[in-house]
N, CA and C atoms as an extended XYZ file, in Angstrom:
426
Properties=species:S:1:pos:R:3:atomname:S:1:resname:S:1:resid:I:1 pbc="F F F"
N        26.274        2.017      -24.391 N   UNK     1
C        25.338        2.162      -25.479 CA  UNK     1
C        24.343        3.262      -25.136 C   UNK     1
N        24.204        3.623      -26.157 N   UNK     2
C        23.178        5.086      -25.681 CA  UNK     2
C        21.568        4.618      -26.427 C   UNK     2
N        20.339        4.864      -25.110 N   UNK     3
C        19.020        4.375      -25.643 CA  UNK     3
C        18.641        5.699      -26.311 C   UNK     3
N        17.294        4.354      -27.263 N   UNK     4
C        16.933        5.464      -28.634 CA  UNK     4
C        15.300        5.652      -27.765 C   UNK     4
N        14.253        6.541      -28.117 N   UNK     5
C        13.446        6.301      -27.388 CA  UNK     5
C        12.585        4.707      -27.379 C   UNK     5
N        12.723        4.632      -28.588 N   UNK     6
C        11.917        3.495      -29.330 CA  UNK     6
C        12.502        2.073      -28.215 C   UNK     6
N        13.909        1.705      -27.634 N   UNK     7
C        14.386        1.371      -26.870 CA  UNK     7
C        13.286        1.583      -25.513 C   UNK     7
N        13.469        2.748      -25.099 N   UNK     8
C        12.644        2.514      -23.423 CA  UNK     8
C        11.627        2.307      -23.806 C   UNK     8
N        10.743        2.419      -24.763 N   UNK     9
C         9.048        1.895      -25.315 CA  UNK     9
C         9.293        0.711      -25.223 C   UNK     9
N        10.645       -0.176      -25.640 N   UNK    10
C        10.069       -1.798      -25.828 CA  UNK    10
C        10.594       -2.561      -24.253 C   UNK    10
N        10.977       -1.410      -23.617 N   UNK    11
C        11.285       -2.206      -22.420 CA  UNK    11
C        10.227       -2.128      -21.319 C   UNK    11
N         9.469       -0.406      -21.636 N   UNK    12
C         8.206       -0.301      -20.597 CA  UNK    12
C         7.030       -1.602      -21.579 C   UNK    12
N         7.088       -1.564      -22.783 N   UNK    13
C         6.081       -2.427      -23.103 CA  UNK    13
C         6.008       -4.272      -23.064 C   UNK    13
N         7.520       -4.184      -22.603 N   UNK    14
C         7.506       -5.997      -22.652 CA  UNK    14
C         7.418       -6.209      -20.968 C   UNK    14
N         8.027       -5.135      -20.043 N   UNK    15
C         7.726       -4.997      -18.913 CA  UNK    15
C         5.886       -5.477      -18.764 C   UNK    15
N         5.324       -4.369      -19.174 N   UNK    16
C         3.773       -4.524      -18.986 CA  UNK    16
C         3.018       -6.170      -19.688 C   UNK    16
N         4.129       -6.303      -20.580 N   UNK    17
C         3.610       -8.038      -21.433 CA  UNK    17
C         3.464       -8.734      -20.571 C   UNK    17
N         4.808       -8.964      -19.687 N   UNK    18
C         5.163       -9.626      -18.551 CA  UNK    18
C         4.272       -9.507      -17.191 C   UNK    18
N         3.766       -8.522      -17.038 N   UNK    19
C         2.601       -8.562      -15.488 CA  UNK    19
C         2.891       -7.680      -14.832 C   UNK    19
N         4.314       -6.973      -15.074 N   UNK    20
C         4.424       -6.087      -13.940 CA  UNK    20
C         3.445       -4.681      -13.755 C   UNK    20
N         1.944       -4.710      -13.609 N   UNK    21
C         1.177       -3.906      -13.513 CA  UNK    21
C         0.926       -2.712      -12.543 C   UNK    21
N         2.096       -2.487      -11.302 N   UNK    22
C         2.758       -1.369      -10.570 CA  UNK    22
C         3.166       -0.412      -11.650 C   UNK    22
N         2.699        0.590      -11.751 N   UNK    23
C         3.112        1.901      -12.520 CA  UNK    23
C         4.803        2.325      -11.915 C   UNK    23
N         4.726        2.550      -10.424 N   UNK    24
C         6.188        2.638       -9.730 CA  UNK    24
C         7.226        1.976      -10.310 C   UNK    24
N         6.812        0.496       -9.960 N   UNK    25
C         7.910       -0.377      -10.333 CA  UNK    25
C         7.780       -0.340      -11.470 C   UNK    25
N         7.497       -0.372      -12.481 N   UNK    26
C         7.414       -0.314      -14.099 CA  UNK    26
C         8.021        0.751      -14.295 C   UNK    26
N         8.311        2.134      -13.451 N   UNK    27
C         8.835        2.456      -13.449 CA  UNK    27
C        10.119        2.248      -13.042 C   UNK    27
N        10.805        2.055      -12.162 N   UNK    28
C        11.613        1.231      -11.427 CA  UNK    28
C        12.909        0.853      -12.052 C   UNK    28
N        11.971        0.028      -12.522 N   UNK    29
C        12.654       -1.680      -13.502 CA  UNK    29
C        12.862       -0.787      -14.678 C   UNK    29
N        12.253       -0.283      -15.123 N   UNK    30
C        12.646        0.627      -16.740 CA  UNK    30
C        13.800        1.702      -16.358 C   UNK    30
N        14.042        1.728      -15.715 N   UNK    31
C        15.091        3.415      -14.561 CA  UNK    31
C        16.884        1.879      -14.890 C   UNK    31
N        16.073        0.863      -13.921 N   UNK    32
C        17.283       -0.141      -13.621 CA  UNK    32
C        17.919       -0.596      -15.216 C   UNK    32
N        17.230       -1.330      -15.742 N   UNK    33
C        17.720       -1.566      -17.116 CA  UNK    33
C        18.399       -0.646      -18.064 C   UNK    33
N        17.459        0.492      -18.105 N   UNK    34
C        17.964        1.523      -18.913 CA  UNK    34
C        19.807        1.459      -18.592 C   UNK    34
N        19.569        1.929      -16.749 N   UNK    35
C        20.818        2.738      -16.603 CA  UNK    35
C        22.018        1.084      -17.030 C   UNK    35
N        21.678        0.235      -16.526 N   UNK    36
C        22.560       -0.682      -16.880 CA  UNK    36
C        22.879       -1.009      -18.251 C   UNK    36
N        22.093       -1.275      -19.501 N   UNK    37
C        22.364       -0.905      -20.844 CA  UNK    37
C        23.067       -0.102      -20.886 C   UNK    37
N        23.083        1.401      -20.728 N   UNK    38
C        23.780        2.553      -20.848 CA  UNK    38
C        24.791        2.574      -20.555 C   UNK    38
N        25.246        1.502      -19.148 N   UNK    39
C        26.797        1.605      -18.586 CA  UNK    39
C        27.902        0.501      -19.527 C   UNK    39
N        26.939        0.040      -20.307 N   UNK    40
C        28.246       -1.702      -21.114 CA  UNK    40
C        28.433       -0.731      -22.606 C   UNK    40
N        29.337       -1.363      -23.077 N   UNK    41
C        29.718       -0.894      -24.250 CA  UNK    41
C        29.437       -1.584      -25.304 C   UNK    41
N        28.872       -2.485      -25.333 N   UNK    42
C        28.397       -3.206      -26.556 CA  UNK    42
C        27.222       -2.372      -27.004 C   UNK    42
N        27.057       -2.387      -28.682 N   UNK    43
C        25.892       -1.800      -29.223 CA  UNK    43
C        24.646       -2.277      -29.431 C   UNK    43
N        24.602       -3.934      -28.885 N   UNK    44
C        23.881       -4.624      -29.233 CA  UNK    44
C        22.493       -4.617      -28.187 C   UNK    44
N        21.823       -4.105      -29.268 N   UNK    45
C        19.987       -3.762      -27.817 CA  UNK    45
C        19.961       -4.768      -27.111 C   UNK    45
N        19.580       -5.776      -28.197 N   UNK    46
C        19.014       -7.588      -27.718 CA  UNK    46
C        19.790       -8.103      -26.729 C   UNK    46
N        21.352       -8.205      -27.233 N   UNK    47
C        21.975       -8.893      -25.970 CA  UNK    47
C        21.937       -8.187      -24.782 C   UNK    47
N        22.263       -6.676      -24.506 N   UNK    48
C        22.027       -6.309      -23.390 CA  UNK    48
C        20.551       -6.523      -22.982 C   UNK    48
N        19.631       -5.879      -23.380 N   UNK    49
C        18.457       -6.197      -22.623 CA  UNK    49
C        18.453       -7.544      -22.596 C   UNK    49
N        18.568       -8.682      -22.804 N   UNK    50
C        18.472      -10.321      -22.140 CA  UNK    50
C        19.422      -10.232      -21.210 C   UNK    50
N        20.760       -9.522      -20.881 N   UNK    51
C        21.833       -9.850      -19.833 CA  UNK    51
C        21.180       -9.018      -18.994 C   UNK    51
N        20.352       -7.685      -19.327 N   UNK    52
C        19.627       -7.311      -17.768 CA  UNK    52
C        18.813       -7.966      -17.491 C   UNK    52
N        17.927       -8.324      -18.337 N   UNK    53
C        16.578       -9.310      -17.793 CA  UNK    53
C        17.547      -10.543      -16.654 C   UNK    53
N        18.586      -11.296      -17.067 N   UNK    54
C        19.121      -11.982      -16.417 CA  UNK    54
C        19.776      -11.603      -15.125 C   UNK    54
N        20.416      -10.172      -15.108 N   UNK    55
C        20.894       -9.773      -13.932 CA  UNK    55
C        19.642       -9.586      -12.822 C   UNK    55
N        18.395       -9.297      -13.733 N   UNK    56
C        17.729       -8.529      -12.388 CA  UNK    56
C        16.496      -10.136      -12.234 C   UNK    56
N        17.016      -10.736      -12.389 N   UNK    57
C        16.556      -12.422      -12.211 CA  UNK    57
C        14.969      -12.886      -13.116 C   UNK    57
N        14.665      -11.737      -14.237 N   UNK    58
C        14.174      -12.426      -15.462 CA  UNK    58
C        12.650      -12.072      -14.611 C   UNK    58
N        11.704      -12.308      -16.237 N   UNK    59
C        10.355      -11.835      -15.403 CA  UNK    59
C         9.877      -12.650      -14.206 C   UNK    59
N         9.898      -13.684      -13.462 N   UNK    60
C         9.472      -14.371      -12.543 CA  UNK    60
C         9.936      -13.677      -11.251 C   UNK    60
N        11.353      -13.012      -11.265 N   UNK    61
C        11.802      -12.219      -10.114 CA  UNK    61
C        10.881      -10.311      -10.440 C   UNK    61
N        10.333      -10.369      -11.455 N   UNK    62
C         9.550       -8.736      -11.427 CA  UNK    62
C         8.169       -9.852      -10.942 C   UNK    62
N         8.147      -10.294      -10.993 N   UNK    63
C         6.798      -10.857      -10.415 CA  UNK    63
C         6.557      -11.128       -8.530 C   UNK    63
N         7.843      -11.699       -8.282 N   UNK    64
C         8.072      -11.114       -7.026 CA  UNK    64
C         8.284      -10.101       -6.654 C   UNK    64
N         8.711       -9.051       -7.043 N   UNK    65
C         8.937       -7.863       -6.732 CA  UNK    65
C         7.507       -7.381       -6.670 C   UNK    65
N         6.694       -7.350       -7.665 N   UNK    66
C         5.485       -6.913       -7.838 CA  UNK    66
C         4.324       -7.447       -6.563 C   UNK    66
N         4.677       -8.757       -5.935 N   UNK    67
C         3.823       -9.270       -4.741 CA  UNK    67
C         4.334       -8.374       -3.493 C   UNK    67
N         5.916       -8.249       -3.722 N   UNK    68
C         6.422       -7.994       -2.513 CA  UNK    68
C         5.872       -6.365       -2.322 C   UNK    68
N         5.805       -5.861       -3.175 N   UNK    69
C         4.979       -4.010       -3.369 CA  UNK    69
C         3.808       -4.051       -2.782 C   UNK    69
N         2.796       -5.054       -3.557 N   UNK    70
C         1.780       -4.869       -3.282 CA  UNK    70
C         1.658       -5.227       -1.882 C   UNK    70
N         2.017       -6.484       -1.022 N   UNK    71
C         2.381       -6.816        0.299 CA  UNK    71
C         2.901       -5.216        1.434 C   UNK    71
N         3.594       -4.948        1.119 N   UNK    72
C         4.412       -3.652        1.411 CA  UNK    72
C         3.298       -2.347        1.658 C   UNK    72
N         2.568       -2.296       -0.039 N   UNK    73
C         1.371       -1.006        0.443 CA  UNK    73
C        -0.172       -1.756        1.213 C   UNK    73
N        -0.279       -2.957        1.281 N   UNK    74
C        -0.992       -3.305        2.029 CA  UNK    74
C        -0.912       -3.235        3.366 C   UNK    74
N         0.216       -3.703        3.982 N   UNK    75
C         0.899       -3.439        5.321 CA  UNK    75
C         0.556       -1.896        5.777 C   UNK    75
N         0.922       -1.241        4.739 N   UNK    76
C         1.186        0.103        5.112 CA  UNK    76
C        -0.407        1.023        5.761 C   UNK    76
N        -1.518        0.271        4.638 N   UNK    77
C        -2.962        0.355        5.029 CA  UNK    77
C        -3.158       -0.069        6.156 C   UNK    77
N        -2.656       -1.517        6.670 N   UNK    78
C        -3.555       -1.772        8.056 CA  UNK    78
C        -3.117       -1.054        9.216 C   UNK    78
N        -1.895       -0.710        8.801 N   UNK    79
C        -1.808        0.054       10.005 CA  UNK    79
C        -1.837        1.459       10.405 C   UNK    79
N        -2.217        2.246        9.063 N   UNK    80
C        -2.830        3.496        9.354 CA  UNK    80
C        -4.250        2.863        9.864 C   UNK    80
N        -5.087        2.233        9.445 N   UNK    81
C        -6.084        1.468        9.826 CA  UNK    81
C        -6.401        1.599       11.301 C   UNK    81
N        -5.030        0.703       11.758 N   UNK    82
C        -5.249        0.458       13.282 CA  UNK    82
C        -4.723        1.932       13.845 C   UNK    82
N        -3.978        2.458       13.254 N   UNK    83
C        -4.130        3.897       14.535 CA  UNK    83
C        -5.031        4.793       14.418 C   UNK    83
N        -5.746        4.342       13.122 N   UNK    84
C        -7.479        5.365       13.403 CA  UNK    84
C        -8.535        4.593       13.898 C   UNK    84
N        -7.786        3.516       14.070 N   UNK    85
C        -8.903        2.785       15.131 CA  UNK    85
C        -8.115        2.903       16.680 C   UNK    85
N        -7.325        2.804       16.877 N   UNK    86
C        -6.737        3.093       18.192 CA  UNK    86
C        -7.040        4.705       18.859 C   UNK    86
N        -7.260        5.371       17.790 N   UNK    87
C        -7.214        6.941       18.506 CA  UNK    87
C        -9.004        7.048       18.214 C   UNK    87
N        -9.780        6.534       17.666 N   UNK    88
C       -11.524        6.561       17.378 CA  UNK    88
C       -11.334        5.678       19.470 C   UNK    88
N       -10.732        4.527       19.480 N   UNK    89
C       -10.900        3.607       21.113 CA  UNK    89
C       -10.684        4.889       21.465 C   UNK    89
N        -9.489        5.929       21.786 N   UNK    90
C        -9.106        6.634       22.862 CA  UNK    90
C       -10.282        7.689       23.008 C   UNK    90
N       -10.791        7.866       21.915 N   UNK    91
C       -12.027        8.944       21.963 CA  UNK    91
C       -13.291        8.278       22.587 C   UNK    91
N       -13.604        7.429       22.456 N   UNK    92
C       -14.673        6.452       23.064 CA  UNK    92
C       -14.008        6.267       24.703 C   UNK    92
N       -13.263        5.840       24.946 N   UNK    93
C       -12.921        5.892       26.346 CA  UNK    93
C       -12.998        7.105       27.242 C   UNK    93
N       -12.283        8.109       26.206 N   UNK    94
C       -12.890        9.637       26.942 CA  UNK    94
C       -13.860        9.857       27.350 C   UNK    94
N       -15.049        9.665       26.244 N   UNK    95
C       -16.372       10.049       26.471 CA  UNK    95
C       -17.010        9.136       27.348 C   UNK    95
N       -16.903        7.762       27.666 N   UNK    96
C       -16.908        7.532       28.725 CA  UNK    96
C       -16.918        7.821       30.166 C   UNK    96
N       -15.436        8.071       29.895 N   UNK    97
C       -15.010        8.749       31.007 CA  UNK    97
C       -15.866        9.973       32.073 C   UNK    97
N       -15.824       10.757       30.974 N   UNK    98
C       -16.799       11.939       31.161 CA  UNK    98
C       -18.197       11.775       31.771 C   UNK    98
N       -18.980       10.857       30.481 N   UNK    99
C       -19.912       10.312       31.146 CA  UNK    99
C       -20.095        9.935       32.347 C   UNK    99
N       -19.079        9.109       33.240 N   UNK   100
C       -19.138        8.594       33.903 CA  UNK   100
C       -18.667        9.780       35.385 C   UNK   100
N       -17.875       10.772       35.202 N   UNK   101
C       -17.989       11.729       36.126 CA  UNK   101
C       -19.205       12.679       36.012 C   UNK   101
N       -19.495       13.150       35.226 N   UNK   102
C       -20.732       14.029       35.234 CA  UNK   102
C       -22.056       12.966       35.621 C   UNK   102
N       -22.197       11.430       35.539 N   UNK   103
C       -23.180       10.659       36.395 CA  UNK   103
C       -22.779       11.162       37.486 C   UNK   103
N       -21.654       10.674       38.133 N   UNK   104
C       -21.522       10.928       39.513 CA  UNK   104
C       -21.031       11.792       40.600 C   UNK   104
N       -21.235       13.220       39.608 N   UNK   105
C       -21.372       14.580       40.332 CA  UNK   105
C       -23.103       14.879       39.716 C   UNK   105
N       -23.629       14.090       39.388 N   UNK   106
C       -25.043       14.276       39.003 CA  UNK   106
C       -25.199       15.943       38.285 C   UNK   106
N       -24.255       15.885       37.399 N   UNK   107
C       -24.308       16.885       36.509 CA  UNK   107
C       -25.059       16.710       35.171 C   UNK   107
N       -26.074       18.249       34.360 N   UNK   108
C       -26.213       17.674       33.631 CA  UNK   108
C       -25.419       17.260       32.184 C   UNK   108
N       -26.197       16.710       31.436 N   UNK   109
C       -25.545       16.083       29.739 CA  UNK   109
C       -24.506       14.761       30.405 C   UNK   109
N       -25.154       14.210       31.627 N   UNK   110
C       -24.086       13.042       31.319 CA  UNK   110
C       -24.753       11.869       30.298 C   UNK   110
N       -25.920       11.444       30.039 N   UNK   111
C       -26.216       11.098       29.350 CA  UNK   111
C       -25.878       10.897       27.588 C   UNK   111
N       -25.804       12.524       27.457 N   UNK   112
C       -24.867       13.392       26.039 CA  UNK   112
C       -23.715       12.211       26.155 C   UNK   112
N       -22.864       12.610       26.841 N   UNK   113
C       -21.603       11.849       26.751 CA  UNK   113
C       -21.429       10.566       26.416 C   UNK   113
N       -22.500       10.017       27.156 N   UNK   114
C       -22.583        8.542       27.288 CA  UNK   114
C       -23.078        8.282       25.366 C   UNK   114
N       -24.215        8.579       25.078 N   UNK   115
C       -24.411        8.905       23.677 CA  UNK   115
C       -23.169        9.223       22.595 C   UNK   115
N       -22.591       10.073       22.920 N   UNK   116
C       -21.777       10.352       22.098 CA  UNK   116
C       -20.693        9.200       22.020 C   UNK   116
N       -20.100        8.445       22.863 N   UNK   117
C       -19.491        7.901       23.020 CA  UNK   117
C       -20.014        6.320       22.308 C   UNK   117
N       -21.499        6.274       22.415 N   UNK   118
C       -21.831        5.360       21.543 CA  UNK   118
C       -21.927        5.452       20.480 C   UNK   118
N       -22.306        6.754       19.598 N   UNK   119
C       -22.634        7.076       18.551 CA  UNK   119
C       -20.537        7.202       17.447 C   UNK   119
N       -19.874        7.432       18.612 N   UNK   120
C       -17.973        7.339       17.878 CA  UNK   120
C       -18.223        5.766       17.750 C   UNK   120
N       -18.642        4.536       18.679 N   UNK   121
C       -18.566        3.647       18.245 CA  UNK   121
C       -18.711        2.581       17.222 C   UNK   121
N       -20.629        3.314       17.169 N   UNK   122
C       -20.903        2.255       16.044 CA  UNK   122
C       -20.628        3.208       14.680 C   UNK   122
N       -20.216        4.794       14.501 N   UNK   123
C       -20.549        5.609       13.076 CA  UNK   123
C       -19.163        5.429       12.729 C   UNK   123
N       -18.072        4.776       14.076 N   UNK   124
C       -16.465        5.100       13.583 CA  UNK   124
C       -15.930        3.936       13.797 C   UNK   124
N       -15.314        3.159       14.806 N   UNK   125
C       -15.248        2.406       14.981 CA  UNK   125
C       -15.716        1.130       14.073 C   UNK   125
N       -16.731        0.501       14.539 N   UNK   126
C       -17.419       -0.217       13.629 CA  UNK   126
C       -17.154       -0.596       12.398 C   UNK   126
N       -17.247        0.335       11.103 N   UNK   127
C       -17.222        1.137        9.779 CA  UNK   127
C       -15.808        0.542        9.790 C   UNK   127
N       -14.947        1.213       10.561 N   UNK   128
C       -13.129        0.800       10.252 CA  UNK   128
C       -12.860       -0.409       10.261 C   UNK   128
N       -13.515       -1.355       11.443 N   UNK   129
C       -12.918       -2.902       11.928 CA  UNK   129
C       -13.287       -3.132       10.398 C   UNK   129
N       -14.763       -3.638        9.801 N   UNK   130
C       -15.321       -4.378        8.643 CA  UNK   130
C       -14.649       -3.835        7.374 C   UNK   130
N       -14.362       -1.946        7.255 N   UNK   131
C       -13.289       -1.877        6.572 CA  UNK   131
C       -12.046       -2.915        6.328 C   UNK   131
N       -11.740       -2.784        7.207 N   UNK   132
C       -10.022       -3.383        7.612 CA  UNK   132
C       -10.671       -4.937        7.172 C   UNK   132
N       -11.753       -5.250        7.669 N   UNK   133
C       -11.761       -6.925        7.572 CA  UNK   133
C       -11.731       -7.087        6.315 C   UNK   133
N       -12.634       -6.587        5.529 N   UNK   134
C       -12.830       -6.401        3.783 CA  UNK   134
C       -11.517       -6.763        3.470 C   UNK   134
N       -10.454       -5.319        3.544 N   UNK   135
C        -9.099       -5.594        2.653 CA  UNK   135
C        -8.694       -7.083        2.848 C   UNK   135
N        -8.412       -7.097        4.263 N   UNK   136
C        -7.803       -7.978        4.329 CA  UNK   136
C        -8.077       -9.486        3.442 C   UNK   136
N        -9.575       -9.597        3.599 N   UNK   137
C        -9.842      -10.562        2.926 CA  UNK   137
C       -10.040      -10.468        1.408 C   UNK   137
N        -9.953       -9.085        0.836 N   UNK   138
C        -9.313       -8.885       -0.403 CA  UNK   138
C        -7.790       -9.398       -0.993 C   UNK   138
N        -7.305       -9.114        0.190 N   UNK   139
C        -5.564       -9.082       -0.434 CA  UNK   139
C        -5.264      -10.692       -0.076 C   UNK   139
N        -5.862      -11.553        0.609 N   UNK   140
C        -6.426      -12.716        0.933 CA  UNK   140
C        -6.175      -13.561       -0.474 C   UNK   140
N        -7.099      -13.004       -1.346 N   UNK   141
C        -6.977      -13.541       -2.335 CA  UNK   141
C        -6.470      -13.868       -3.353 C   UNK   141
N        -5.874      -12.187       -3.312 N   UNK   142
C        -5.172      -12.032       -4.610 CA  UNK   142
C        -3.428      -12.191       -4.800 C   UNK   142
C-alpha cells in the first residue's frame, strides 16, 4: 500500500496521543510502521495500522521503549559526568602534587598550587557531584 501524507500525520499524531513524547522515537516508530504498511498489499489504512500497532506490541510497548530511551540518555549523562569529574580529581591531585614538591624544595608559589588545587575543588568538582546528585534524583522520579 502506498502512504498518502495525511496517513503519516495520523500516525505521528496518534503516536503523540499515546505519550510517546521522544521526538527520535516518534520518529522511529513513524519510519517502522510506515515502512511495514508499505511492504503488505492490502489497501486497507485501518487494518494495517492496527496489525502494526500489534506487531510492534501496541502503545504500552512505545511506552517502554520511551522509559528505556530516556534510561539510555540518562546513563549516557552520568557518565560523561563522572569522567569530568574523574579528570577535574586528576587535576586536583596534580596540583597537589606540585604543591607539595615546591613545599619541599622550599620554592616559591607553593602555596599558589596548594590554592589552586583548592579553588579546582570547590569551583569544579563540587558544582559536578550536586550536579550529578540533582539528575539523578530527577530521573528518580520520573
Amino acid at each position: 500500500m502506498e502512504l498518502l501524507e495525511k496517513h503519516i500525520t495520523f500516525i505521528e499524531n496518534s503516536l503523540t496521543l499515546y505519550g510517546v513524547e521522544n521526538k527520535d522515537l516518534r520518529e522511529d516508530l513513524v519510519d517502522h510502521i510506515c515502512t511495514y504498511i508499505e511492504n503488505e498489499e492490502l489497501n486497507d489504512f485501518n487494518l494495517l495500522y492496527q496489525q502494526a500497532l500489534q506487531k510492534f506490541g501496541g502503545y504500552a510497548s512505545f511506552q517502554n521503549l520511551q522509559l528505556e530511551t530516556n534510561f539510555q540518555k540518562h546513563a549516557r549523562q552520568i557518565i560523561t559526568i563522572n569522567k569530568l569529574k574523574f579528570s577535574a580529581g586528576f587535576v586536583v591531585i596534580l596540583l597537589l602534587v606540585m604543591s607539595l614538591v615546591f613545599q619541599m624544595m622550599q620554592w616559591p608559589y607553593a602555596n599558589a598550587w596548594l590554592l589552586g588545587a583548592l579553588l579546582v575543588s570547590v569551583l569544579v568538582i563540587l558544582p559536578i557531584h550536586f550536579y550529578a546528585r540533582y539528575k539523578k534524583s530527577i530521573h528518580k522520579y520520573s
